[in-house]
Residue frames relative to the residue before (quaternion, step in Angstrom):
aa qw qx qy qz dx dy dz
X 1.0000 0.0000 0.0000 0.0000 0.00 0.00 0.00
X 0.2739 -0.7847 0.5191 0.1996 3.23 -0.76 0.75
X 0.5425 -0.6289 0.3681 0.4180 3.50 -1.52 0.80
X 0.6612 -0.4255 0.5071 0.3529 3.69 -1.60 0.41
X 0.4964 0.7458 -0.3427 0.2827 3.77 0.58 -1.11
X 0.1259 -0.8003 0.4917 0.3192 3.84 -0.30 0.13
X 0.1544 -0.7217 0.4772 0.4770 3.81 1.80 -0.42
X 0.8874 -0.2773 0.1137 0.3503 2.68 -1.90 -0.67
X 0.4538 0.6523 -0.3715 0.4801 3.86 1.33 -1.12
X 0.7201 0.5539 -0.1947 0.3698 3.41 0.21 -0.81
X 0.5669 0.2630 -0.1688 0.7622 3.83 0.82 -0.93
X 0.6942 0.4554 -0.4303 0.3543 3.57 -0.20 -0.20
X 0.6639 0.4346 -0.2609 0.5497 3.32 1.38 -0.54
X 0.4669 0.6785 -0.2802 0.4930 3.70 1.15 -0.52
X 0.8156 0.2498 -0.1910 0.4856 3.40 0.63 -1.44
X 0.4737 0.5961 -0.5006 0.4120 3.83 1.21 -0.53
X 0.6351 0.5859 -0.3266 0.3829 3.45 0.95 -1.14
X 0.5880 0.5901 -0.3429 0.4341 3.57 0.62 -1.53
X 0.6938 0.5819 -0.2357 0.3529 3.43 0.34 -2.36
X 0.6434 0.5583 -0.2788 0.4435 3.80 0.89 -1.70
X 0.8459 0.3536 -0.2455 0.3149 3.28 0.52 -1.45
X 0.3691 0.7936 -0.2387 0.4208 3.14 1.65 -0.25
X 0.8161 0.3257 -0.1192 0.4623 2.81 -0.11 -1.76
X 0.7443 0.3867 -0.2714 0.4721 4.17 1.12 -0.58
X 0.4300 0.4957 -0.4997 0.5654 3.31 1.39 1.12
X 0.6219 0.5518 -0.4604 0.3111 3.69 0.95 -0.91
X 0.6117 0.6508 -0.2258 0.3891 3.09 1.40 -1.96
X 0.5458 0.5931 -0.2634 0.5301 3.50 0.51 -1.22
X 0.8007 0.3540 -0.1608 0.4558 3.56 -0.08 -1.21
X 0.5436 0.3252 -0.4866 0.6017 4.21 0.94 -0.69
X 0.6848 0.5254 -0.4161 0.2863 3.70 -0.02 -1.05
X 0.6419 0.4224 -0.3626 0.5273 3.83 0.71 -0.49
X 0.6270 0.6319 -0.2474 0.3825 3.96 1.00 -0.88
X 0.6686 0.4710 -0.2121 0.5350 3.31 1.66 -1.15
X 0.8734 0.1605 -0.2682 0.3734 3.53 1.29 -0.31
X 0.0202 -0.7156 0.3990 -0.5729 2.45 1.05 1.88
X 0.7624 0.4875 0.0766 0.4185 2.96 0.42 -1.90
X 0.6984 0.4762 -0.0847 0.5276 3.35 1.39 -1.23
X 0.4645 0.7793 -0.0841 0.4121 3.28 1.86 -0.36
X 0.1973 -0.7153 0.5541 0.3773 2.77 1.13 -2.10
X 0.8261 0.3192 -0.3091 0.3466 3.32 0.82 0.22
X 0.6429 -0.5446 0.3460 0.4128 3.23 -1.09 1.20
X 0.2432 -0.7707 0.5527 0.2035 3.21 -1.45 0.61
X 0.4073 0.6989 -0.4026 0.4285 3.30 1.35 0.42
X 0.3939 0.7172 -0.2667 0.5092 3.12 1.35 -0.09
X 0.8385 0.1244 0.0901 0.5228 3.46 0.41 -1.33
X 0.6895 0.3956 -0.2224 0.5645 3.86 1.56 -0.41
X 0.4978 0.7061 -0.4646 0.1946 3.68 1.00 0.44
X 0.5154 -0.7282 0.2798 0.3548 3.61 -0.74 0.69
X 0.6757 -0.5137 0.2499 0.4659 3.69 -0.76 0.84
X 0.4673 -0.7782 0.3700 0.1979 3.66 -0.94 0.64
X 0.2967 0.8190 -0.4083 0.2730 3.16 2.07 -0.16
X 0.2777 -0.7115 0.5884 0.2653 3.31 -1.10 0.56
X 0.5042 -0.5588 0.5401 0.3765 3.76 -1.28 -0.03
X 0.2430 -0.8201 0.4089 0.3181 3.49 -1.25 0.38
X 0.2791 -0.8094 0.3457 0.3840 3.41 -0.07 0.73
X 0.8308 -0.2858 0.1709 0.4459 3.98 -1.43 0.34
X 0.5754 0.6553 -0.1705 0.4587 3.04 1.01 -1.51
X 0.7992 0.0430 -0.2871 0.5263 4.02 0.12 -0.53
X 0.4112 0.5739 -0.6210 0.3404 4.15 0.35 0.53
X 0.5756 -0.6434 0.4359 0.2543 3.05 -1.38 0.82
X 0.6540 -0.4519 0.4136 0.4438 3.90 -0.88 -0.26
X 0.4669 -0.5940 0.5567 0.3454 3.63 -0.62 0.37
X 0.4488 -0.5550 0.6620 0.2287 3.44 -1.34 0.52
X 0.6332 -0.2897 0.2524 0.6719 3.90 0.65 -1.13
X 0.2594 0.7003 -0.6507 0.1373 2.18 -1.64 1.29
X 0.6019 -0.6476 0.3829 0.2679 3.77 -1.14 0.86
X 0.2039 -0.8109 0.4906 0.2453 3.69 -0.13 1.38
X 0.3410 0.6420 -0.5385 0.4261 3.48 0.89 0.68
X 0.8176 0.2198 -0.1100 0.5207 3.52 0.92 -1.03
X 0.6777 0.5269 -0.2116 0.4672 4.12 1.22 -0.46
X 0.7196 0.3165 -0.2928 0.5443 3.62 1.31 -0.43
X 0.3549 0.6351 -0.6542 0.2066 2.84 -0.66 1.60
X 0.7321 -0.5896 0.2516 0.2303 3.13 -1.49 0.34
X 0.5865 0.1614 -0.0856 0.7890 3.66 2.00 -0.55
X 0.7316 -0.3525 0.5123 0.2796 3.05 -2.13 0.08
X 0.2514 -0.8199 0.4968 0.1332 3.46 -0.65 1.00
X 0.4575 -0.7664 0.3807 0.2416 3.34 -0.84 0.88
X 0.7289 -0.2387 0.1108 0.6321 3.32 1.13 -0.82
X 0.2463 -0.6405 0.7190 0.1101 3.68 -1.51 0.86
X 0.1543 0.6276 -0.7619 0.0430 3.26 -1.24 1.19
X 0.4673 -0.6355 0.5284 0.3140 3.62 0.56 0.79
X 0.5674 0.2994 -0.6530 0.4025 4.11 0.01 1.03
X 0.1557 -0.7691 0.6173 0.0569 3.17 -1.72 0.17
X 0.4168 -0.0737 -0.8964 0.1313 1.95 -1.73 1.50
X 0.2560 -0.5706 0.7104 0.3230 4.16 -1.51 0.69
């Protein structure tokens, strides 16, 4: 039986993938910006970054339950994928 693991070949393929798909959203995205630009019109206008604020620790409710291994901390966690170093 083989092991479930993809090793290293594996995530390496994963991220090439991510990186590709990435990087032809960036392009895609300067390329609409430049004609924009070519326009005369500001692309701040239409490319500004959401205005949402973060909440800080301080206004989240209490957990209902929760492991103070994983709930006492000191800010809002971004993500838990249980490897370390995050």
């Amino acid at each position: 039986m083989r092991n479930w693991h993809p090793g290293p070949l594996g995530f390496e393929f994963v991220s090439d993938t991510f990186s590709y798909v990435y990087s032809k959203a960036m392009i895609e995205a300067l390329d609409l910006i430049e004609a924009q630009m070519a326009t005369g019109k500001d692309p701040r206008q239409t490319w500004s970054s959401s205005q949402r604020t973060i909440s800080p620790k301080e206004s989240l409710p209490e957990p209902k339950h929760c492991d103070p291994a994983y709930c006492v901390v000191d800010k809002v966690p971004g993500c838990l994928n249980f490897e370390k170093p995050t």
